[in-house]
C-alpha positions as CSV (number, residue, x, y, z in Angstrom):
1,X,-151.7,-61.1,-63.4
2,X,-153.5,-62.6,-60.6
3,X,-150.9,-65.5,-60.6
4,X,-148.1,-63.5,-60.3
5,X,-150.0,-61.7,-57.0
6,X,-150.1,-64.7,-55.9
7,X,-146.8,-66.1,-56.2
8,X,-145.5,-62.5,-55.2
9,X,-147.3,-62.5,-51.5
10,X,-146.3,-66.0,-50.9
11,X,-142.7,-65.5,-51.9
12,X,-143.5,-62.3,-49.6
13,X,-145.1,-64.2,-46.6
14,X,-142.0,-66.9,-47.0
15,X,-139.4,-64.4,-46.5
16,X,-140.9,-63.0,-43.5
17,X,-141.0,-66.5,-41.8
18,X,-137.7,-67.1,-42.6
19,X,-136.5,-63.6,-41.1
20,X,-138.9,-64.3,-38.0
21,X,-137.1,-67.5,-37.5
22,X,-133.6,-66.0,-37.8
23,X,-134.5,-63.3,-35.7
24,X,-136.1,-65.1,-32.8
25,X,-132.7,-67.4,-33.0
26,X,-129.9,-64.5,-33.0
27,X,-132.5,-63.1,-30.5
28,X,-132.6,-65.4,-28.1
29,X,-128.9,-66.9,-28.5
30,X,-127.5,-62.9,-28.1
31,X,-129.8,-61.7,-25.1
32,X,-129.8,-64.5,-22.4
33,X,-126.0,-63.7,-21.9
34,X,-126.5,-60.4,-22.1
35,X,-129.6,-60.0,-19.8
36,X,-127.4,-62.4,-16.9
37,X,-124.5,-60.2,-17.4
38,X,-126.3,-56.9,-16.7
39,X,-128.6,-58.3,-14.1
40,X,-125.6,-59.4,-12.4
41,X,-123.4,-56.6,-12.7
42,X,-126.5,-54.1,-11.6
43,X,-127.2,-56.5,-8.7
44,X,-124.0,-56.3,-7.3
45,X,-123.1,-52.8,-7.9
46,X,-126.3,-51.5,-6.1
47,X,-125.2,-54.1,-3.8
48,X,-121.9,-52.3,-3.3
49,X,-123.3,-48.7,-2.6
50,X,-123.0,-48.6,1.1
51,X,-119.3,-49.0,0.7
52,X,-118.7,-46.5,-1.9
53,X,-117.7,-48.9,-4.7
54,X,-121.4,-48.8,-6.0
55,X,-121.4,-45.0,-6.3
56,X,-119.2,-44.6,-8.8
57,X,-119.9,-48.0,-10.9
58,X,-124.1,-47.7,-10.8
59,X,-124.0,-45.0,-13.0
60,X,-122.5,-47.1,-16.0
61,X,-124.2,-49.9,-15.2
62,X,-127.6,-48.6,-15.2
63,X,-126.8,-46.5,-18.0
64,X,-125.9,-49.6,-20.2
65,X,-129.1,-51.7,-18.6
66,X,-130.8,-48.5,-20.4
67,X,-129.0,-48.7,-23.3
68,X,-129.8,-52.4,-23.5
69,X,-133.5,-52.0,-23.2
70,X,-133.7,-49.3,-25.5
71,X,-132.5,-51.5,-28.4
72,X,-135.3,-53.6,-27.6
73,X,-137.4,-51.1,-27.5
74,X,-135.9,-50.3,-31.4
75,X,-135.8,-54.0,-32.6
76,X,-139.6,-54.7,-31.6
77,X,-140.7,-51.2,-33.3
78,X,-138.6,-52.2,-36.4
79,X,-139.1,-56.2,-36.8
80,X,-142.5,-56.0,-35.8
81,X,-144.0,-52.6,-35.6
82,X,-144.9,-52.7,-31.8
83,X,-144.0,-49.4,-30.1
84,X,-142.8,-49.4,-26.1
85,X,-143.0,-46.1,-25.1
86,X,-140.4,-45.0,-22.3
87,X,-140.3,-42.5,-19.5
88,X,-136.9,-42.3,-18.3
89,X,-136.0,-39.1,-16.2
90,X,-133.2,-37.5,-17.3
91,X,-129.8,-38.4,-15.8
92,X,-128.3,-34.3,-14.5
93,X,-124.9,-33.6,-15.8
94,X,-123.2,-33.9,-12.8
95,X,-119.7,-34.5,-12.4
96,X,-120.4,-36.2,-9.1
97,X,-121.3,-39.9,-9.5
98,X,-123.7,-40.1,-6.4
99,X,-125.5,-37.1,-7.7
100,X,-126.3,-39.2,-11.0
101,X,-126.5,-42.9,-8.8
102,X,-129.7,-41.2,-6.8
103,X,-131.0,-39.9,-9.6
104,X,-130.9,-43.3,-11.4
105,X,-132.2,-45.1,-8.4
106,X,-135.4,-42.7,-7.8
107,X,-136.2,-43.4,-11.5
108,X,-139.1,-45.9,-11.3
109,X,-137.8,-47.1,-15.2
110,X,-134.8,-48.2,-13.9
111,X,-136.4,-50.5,-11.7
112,X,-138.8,-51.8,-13.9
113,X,-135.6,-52.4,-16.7
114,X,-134.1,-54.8,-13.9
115,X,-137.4,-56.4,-13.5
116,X,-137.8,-56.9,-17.0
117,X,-134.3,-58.6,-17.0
118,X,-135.6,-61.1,-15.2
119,X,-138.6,-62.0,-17.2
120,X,-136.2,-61.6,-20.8
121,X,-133.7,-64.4,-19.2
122,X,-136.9,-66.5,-18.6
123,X,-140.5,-66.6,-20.4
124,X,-138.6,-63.9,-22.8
125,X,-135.9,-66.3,-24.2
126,X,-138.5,-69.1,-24.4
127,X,-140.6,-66.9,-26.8
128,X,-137.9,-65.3,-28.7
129,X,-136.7,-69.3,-29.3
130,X,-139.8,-70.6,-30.6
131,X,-139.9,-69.2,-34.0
132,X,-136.4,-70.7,-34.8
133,X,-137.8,-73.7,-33.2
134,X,-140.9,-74.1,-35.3
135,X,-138.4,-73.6,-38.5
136,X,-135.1,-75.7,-37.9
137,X,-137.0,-78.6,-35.9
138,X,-138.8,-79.6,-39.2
139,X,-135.7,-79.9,-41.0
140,X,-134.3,-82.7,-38.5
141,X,-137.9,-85.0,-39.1
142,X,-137.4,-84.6,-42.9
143,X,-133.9,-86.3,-42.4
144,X,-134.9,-88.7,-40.2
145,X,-137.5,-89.8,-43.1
146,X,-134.5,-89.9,-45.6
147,X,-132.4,-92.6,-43.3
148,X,-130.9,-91.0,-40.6
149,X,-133.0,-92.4,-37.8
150,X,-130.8,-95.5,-38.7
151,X,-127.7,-93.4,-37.6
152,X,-129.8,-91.6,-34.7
153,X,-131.5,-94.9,-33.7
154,X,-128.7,-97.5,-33.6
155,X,-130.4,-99.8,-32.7
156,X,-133.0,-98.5,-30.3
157,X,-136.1,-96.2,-30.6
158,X,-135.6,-92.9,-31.2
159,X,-138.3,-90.5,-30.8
160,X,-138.9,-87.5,-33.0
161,X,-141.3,-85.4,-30.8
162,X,-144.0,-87.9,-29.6
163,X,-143.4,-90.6,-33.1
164,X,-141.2,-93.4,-31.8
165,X,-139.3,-93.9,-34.7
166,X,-137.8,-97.8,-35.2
167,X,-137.7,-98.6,-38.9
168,X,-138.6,-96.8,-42.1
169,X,-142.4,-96.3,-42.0
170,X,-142.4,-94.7,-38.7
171,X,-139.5,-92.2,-40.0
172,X,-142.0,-91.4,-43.1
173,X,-144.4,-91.0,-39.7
174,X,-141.6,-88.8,-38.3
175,X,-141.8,-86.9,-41.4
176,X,-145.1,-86.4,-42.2
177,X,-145.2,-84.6,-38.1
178,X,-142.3,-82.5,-39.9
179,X,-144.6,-81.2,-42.8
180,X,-147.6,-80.5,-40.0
181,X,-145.1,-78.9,-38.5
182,X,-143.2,-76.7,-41.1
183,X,-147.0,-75.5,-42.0
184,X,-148.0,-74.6,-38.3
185,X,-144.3,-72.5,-38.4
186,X,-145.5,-70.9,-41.6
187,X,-148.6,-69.0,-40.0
188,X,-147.0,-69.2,-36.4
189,X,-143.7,-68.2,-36.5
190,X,-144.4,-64.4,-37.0
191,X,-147.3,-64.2,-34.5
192,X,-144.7,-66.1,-31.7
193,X,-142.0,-63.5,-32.1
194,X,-144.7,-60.7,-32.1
195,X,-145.4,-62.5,-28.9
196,X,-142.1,-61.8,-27.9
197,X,-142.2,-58.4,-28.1
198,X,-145.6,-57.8,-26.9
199,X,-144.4,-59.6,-23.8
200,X,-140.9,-56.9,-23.5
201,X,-144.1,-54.4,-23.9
202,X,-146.2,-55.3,-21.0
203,X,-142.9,-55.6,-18.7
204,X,-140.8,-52.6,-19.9
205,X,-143.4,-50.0,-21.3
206,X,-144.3,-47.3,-19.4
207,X,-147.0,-48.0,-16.9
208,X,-150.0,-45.3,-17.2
209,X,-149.2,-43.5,-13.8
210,X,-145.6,-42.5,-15.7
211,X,-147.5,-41.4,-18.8
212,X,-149.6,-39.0,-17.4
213,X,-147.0,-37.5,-15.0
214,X,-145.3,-37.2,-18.4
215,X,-148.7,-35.4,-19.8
216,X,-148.4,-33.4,-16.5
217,X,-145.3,-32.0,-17.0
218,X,-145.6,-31.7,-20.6
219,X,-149.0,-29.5,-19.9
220,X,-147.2,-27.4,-17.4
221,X,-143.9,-26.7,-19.7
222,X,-146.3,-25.3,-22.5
223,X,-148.5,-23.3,-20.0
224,X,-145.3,-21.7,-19.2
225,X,-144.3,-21.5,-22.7
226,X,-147.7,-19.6,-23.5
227,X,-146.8,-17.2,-20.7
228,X,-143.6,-16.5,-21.9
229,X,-144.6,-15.9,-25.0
230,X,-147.3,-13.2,-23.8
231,X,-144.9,-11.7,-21.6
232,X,-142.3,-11.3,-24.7
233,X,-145.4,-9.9,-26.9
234,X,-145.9,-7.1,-23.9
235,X,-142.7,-6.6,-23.7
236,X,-142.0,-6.1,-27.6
237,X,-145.0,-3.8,-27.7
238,X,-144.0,-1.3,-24.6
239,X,-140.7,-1.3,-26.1
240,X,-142.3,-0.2,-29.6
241,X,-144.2,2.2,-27.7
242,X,-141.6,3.8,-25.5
243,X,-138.9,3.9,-27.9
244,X,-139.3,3.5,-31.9
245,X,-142.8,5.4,-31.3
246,X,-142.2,8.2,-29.5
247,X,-139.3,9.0,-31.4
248,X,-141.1,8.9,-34.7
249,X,-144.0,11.0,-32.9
250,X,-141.0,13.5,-32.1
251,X,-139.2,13.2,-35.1
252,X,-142.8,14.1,-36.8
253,X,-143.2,17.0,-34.7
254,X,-140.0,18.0,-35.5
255,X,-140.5,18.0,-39.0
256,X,-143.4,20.5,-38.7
257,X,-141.9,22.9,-36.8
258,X,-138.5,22.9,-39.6
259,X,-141.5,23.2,-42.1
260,X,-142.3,27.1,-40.6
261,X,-138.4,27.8,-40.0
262,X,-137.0,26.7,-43.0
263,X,-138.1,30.3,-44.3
264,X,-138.2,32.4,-41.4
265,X,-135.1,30.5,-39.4
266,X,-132.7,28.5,-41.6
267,X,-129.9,28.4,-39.2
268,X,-132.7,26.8,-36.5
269,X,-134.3,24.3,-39.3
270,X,-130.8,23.1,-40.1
271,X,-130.3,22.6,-36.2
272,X,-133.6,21.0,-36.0
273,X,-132.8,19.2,-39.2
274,X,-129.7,17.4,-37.9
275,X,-131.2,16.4,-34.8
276,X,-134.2,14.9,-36.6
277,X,-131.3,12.9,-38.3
278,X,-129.7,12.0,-34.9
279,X,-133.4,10.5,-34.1
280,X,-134.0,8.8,-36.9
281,X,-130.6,7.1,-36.9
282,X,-131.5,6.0,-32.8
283,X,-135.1,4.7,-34.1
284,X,-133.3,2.6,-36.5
285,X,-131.2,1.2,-34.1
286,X,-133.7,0.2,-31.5
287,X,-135.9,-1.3,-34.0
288,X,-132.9,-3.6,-35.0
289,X,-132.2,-4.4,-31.3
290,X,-136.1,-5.3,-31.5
291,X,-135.5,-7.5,-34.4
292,X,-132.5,-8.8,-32.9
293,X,-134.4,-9.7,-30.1
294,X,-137.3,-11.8,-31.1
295,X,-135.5,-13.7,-34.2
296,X,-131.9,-12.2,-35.3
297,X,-131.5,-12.3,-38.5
298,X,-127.9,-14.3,-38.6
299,X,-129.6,-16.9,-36.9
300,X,-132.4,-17.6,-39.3
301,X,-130.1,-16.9,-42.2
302,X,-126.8,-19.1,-41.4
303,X,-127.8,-21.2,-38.1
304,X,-127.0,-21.8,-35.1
305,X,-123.8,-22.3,-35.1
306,X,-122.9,-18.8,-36.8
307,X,-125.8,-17.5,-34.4
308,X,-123.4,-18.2,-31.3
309,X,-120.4,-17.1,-32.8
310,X,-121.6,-13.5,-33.3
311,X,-123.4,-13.6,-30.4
312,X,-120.3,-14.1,-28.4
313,X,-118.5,-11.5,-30.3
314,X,-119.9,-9.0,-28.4
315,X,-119.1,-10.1,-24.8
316,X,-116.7,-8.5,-23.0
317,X,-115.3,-12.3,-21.5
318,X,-112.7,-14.1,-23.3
319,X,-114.9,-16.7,-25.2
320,X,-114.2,-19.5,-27.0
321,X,-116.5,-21.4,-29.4
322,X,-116.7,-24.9,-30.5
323,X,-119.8,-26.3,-33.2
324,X,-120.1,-29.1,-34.2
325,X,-123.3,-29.2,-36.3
326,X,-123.9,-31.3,-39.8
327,X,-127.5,-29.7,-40.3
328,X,-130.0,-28.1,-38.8
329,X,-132.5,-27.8,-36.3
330,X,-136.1,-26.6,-36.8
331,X,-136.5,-22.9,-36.3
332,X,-138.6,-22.8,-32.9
333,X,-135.6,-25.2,-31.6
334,X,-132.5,-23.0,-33.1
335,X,-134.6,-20.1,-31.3
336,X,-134.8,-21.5,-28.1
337,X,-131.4,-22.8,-27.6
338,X,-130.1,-19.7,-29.2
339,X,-132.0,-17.7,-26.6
340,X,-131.2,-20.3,-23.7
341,X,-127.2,-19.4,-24.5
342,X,-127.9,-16.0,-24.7
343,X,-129.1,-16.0,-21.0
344,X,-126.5,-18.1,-19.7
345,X,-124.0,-16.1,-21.1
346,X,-125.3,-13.0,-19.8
347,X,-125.1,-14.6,-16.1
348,X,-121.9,-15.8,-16.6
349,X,-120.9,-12.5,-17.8
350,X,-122.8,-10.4,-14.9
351,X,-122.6,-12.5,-12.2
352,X,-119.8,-15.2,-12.4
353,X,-116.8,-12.9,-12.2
354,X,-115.1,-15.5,-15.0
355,X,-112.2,-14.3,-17.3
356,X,-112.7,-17.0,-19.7
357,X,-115.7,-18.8,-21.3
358,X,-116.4,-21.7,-23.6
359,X,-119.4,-22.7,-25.2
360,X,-119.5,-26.3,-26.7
361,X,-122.4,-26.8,-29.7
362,X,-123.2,-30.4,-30.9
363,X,-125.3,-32.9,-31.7
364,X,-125.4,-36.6,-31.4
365,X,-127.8,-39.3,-30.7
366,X,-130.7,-37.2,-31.6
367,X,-130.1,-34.8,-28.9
368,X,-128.6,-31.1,-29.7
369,X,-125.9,-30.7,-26.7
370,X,-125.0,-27.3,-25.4
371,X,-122.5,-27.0,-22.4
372,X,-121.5,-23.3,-21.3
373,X,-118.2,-23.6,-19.0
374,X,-116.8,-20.7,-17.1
375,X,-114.1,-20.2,-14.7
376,X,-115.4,-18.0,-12.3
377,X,-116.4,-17.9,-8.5
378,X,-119.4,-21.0,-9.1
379,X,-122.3,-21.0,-6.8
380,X,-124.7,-21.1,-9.5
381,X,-128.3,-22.8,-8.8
382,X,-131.4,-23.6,-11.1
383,X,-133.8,-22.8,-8.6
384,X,-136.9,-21.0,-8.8
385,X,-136.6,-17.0,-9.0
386,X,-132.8,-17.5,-10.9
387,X,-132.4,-16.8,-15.0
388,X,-131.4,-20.4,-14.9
389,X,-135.2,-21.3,-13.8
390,X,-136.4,-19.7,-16.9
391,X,-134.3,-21.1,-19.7
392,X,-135.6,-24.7,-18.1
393,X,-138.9,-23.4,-18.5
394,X,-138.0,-22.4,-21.7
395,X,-136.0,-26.0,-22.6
396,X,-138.7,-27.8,-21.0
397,X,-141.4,-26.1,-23.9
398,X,-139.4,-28.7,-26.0
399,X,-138.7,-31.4,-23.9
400,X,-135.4,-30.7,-23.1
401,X,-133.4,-30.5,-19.9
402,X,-131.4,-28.4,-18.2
403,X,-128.5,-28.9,-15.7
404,X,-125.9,-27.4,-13.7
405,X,-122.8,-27.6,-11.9
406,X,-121.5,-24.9,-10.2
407,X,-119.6,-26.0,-7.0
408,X,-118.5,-23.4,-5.0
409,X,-114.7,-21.8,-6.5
410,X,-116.1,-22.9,-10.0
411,X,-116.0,-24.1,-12.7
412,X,-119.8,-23.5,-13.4
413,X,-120.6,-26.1,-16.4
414,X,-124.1,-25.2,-17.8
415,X,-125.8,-28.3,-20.1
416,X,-128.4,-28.1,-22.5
417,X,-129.9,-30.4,-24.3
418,X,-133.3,-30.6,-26.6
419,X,-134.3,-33.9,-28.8
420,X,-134.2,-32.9,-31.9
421,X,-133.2,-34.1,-35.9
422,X,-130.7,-32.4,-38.0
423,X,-131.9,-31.5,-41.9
């Protein structure tokens, strides 16, 4: 038994030095190119921004320097369990391109992905080449110790690393330097591409000024989130009070007084009667507003998707719905966004002057997308006081983002978008 744990964690151990060594290879042969290319390209479309070329390619560019870094960032927390935490700001979903370019360039991750280009073409290559190094350069000694040094040699010294290798007992010297160093690879080769990716950690990770500006904002969005969620428990219990309640406490008094007329007044019980009924039928009704209100049932039932569809149903705009969901979201999210369309269809509907609507549901990337378009008069801004600035606040509870585009003569295009996972 204890053999066989044995011979299982070296098998185990080998296997992992192999893979470092193929992944510090395909590493290191794949990113160099890619790191000059997008250094370049970024370089020279910032470059070009003063002549209006850079406006519209930065956007891409940046975005795919992102992209780039962010499968580092997957690769080191997959190959070698090292975590690089990131603090991008969101790009808005603007249909201008210098809107998103000066958003881009104030992000202070941007500019540390460029400067960790720099360092990936240089000590980041070297590092990410050494673990293939330690492996494959072994292989060449043990050759040269079975003859080929006469082939490499011709004649002459060759040297394999510092042995000087001129007949057969210095190749047998070569390859003994081969065995030293296919052991050293053995415990090293792991730890250097570890290396590698502790290095891409100290460059591209977020430094601890972005963190807690992240902790900052993430503080102030659940402050807000425990507001709103006092405010909605006030609200829910007035509108118990003043509606559902006092109807009850009528339709109880009511009920007494039918009690002394059903004998003395039946024509004035049954006229009571019927408006007790009317009551009672209105204190349903505003209960399941109530209910409808804090979770409706259709939503918690079929999801979100179904959730919009009948919520659009009863608008009195043109709207056209488009879902594109393979599971679904937790129940606080589904709630949120729900609630989030809800209110941007309501301004749309109130204060847009639109004749048509569309609302597009999906998700993709981890990120649940919803974008409201509508054709009316535009002029729509997420500014403090607006609906708008409360669905952020609402988004923002779970990290997600809000944008807008509204020029002036429409469209208005309203995006939402919370990081979530499907079921």
């Amino acid at each position: 038994m204890t053999t066989t744990t044995k011979s299982d964690a070296l098998a185990t151990r080998t296997r992992a030095v192999a893979l470092a060594g193929v992944r510090g290879l395909a590493l290191s042969l794949s990113m160099l190119p890619i790191a000059v290319l997008c250094f370049t390209l970024a370089l020279v479309s910032v470059a070009l921004i003063p002549i209006g070329i850079g406006l519209v390619t930065t956007p891409a560019i940046l975005g795919g320097v992102r992209e780039f870094a962010d499968v580092r960032r997957r690769l080191a927390a997959e190959w070698c369990g090292i975590r690089i935490p990131s603090a991008y700001r969101p790009i808005p979903e603007d249909a201008r391109p210098w809107t998103r370019t000066y958003a881009l360039l104030r992000d202070p991750a941007v500019w540390r992905d460029l400067r960790w280009l720099l360092v990936d073409m240089t000590a980041g290559f070297l590092t990410a080449l050494l673990p293939a190094v330690l492996l494959l350069y072994p292989v060449e000694g043990f050759a040269v110790a079975a003859g080929l040094w006469r082939v490499l040699a011709d004649g002459n010294t060759y040297w394999y690393g510092f042995v000087p290798v001129t007949d057969q007992p210095s190749a047998l010297g070569a390859g003994a330097t081969a065995a030293v160093l296919l052991v050293a690879a053995y415990h090293l080769a792991p730890r250097l591409l570890a290396a590698h990716f502790k290095l891409t950690r100290a460059v591209l990770g977020a430094s601890q000024g972005e963190l807690a500006e992240r902790v900052r904002v993430l503080t102030e969005t659940r402050r807000d989130a425990v507001d709103t969620s006092a405010a909605e428990l006030r609200r829910i219990e007035r509108d118990l009070h003043d509606g559902a309640q006092a109807r009850l406490v009528a339709m109880g008094m009511d009920l007494g007084t039918i009690e002394m007329l059903v004998d003395k007044d039946p024509a004035k019980a049954k006229q009571l009667l019927a408006q007790t009924r009317r009551s009672s039928a209105d204190a349903l009704t505003e209960l399941r507003d109530l209910v409808r209100g804090i979770h409706p049932p259709v939503l918690a039932e079929r999801g979100l998707g179904d959730a919009v569809r009948a919520l659009v149903l009863r608008l009195p705009v043109a709207t056209e719905v488009s879902v594109d969901l393979p599971g679904r979201a937790d129940a606080p999210v589904e709630s949120a966004a729900y609630f989030a369309v809800s209110e941007v269809l309501t301004n749309a509907v109130k204060h847009s002057g639109a004749d048509r609507i569309r609302v597009d549901v999906h998700h993709a990337d981890g990120m649940l997308r919803i974008a409201v378009t509508d054709n009316g008069k535009g002029g729509a801004v997420a500014g403090a006081g607006s609906g708008l600035s409360g669905i952020e606040r609402r988004l923002g509870t779970f990290d997600g983002v809000l944008a807008v585009s509204s020029p002036v003569g429409g469209p208005t295009v309203v995006t939402m978008e919370i990081p979530c996972a499907l079921s």
